[in-house]
C-alpha positions as CSV (number, residue, x, y, z in Angstrom):
1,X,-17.0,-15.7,-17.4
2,X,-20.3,-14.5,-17.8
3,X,-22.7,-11.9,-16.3
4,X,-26.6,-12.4,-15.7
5,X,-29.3,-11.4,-13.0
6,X,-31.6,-13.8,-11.0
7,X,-35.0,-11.5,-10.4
8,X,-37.4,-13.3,-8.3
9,X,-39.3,-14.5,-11.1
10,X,-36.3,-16.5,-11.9
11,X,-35.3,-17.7,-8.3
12,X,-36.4,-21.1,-8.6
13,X,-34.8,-21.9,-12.4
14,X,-31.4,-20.4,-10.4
15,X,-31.3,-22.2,-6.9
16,X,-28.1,-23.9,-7.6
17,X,-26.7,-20.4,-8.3
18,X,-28.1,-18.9,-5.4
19,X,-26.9,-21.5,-3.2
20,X,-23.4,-21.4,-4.4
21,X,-23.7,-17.5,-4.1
22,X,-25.2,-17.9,-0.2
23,X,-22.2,-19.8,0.5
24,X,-19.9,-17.2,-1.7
25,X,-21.0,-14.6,0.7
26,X,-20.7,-16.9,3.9
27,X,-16.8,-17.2,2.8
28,X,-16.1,-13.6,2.4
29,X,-18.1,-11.8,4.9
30,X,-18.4,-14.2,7.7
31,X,-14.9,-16.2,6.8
32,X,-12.5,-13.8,4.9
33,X,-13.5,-10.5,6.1
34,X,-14.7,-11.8,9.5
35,X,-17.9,-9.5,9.9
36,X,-20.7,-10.0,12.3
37,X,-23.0,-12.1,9.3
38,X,-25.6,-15.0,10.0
39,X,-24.3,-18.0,8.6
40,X,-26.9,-21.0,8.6
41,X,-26.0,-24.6,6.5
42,X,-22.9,-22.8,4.6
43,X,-24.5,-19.7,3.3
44,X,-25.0,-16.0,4.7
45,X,-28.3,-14.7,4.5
46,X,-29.4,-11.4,5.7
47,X,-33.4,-9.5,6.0
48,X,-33.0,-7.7,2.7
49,X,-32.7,-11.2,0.6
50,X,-36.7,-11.6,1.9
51,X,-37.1,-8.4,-0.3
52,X,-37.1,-10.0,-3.8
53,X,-33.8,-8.0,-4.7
54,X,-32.0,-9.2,-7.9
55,X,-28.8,-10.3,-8.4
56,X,-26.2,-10.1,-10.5
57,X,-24.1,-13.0,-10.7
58,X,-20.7,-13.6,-12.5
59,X,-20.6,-17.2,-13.6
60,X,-17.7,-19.3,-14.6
61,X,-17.6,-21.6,-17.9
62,X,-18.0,-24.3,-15.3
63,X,-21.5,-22.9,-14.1
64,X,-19.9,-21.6,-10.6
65,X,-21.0,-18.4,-9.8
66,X,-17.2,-16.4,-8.6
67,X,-19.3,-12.9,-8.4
68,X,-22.1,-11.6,-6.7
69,X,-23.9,-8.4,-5.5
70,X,-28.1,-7.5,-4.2
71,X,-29.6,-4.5,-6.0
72,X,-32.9,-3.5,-4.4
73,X,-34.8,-0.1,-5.7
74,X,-33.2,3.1,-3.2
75,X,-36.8,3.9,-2.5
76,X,-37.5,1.1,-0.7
77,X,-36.1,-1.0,2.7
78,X,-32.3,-0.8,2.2
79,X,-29.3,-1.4,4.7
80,X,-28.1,1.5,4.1
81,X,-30.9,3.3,5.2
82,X,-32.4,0.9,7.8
83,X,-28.9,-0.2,8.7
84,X,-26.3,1.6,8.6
85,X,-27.6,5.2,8.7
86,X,-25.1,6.5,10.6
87,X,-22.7,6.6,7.8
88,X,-25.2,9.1,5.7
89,X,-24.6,13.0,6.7
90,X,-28.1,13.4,7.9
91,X,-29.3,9.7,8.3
92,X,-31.7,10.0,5.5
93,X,-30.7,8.5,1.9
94,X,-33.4,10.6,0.3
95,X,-33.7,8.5,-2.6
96,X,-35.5,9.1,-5.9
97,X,-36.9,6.6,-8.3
98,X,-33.9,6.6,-10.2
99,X,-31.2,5.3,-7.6
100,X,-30.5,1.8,-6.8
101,X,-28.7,-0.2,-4.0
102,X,-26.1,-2.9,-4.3
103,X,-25.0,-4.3,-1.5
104,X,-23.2,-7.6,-0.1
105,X,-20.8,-7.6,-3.2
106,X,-18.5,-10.1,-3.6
107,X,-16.3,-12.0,-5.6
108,X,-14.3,-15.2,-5.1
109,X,-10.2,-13.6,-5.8
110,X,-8.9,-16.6,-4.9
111,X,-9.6,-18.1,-8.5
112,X,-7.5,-17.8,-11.4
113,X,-9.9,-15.6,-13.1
114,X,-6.7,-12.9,-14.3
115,X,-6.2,-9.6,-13.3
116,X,-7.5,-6.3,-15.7
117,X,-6.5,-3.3,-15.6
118,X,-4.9,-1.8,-12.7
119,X,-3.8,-5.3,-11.7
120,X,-7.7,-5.6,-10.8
121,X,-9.2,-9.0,-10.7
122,X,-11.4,-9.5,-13.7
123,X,-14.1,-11.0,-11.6
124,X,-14.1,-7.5,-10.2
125,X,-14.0,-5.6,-13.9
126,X,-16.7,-8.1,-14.7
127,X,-19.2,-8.0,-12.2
128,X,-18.8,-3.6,-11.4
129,X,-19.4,-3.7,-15.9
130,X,-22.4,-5.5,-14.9
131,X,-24.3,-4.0,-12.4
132,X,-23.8,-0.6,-14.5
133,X,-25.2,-2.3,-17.5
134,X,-28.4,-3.8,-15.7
135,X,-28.7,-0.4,-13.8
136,X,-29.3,1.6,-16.8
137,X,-31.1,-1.0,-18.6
138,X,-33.7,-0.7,-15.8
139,X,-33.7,3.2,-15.4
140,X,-31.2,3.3,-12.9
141,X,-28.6,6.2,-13.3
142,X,-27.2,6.1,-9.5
143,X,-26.3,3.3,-7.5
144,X,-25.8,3.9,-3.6
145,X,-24.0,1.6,-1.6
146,X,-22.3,1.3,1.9
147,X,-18.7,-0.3,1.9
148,X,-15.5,0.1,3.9
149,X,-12.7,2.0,2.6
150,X,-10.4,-0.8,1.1
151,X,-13.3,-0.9,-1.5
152,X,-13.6,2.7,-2.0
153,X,-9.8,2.5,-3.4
154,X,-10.7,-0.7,-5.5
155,X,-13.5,1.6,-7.3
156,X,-10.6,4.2,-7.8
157,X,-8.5,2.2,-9.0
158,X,-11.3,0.9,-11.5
159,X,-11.9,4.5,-12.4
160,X,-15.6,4.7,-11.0
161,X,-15.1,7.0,-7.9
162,X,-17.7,7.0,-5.0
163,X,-19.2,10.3,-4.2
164,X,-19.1,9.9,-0.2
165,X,-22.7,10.7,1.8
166,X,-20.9,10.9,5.0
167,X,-18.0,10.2,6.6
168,X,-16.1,7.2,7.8
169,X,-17.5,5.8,10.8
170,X,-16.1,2.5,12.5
171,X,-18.4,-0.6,12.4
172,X,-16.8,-3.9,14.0
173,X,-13.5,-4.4,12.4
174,X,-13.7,-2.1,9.3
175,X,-14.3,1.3,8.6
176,X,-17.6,1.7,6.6
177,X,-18.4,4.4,4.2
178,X,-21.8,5.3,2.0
179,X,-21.6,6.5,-1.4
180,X,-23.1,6.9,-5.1
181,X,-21.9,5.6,-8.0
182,X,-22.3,6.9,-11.3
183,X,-24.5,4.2,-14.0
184,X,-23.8,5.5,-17.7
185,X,-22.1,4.2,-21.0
186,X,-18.5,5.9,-20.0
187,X,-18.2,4.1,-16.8
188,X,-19.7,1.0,-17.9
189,X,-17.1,1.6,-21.3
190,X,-14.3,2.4,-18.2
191,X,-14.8,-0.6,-16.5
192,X,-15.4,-3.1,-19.1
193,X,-13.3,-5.9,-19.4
194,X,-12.8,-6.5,-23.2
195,X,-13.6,-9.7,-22.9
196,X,-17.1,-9.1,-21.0
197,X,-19.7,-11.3,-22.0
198,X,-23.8,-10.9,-20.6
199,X,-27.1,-12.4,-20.5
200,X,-28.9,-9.7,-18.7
201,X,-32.8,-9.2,-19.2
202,X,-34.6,-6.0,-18.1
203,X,-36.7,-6.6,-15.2
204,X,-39.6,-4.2,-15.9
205,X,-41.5,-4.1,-12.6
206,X,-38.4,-3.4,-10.8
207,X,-40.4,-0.5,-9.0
208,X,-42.1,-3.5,-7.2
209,X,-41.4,-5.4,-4.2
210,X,-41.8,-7.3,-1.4
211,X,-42.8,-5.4,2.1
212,X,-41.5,-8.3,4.7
């Protein structure tokens, strides 16, 4: 298993990726999980994918992508923000340069990928080590996020706690929950799988983006 990021610039040389990770997404969210998610020929899509984000995708030895997650600069349009601000304290994320979002995270459990630490799948070691590692190899040193609290106990259990921005509030049929997430070497050493292997490239102009 192997990490890497798709940024816009490499959309095109990844759409077999993209499209297995649409469909990724369409499984858990709309299938799995059963939340209120657009679904269109197999994969989920969303508003915030117009927004050149970049992904992080963890990718099998048979090129099938079993991880996923959408970073987009805090500063920006995020769902958090411009979707789910009743879970932050004062509805404002009041983001700095230096934060970044993940969202619509992912992976495919029902693969027999292992289990790390904590009896953790290692899709989930894998793909948590690298968002971190992208993070701060793009000046990121706080990642924001809005989850449910099943999730919240997974990143315990990884060892990277979620500071909460608010408190729980009910949304469909789970009970969501905003946070940041700490992006340095001793969580990225915490959550590390020892057998992590990446191919991540520093996306310099990640201060830019799309306004659609």
């Amino acid at each position: 298993m192997q990490i890497l990021n798709v940024a816009p610039d490499r959309y095109v040389e990844h759409q077999n990726l993209l499209k297995q990770m649409y469909r990724l997404r369409a499984d858990v969210f709309g299938g799995r999980l059963e939340w209120d998610v657009t679904v269109m020929d197999g994969g989920e899509r969303d508003q915030y994918d117009d927004l050149n984000p970049t992904y992080i995708l963890a990718v099998s030895g048979g090129n099938n992508v079993v991880g996923c997650a959408r970073l987009l600069p805090a500063v920006g349009p995020t769902m958090l923000e411009q979707t789910f601000p009743q879970l932050l304290e004062d509805g404002s994320l009041n983001a700095t340069s230096a934060m970044i979002e993940s969202s619509r995270f992912c992976v495919d459990t029902t693969l027999p990928a292992g289990r790390g630490g904590g009896q953790l799948h290692l899709a989930t070691l894998t793909m948590f080590a690298g968002i971190i590692e992208w993070s701060m190899a793009n000046g990121y040193d706080r990642i924001v996020t809005a989850t449910d609290l099943r999730f919240e106990r997974i990143l315990n259990r990884a060892g990277w706690p979620m500071a909460r921005l608010g408190e729980p509030v009910a949304i469909g049929n789970t009970v969501a929950i905003a946070g940041t997430l700490p992006a340095d070497h001793e969580r990225f050493e915490q959550v590390r799988p020892s057998n992590y292997r990446s191919a991540l490239s520093r996306t310099d102009d990640h201060s830019e983006r799309s306004a659609a």
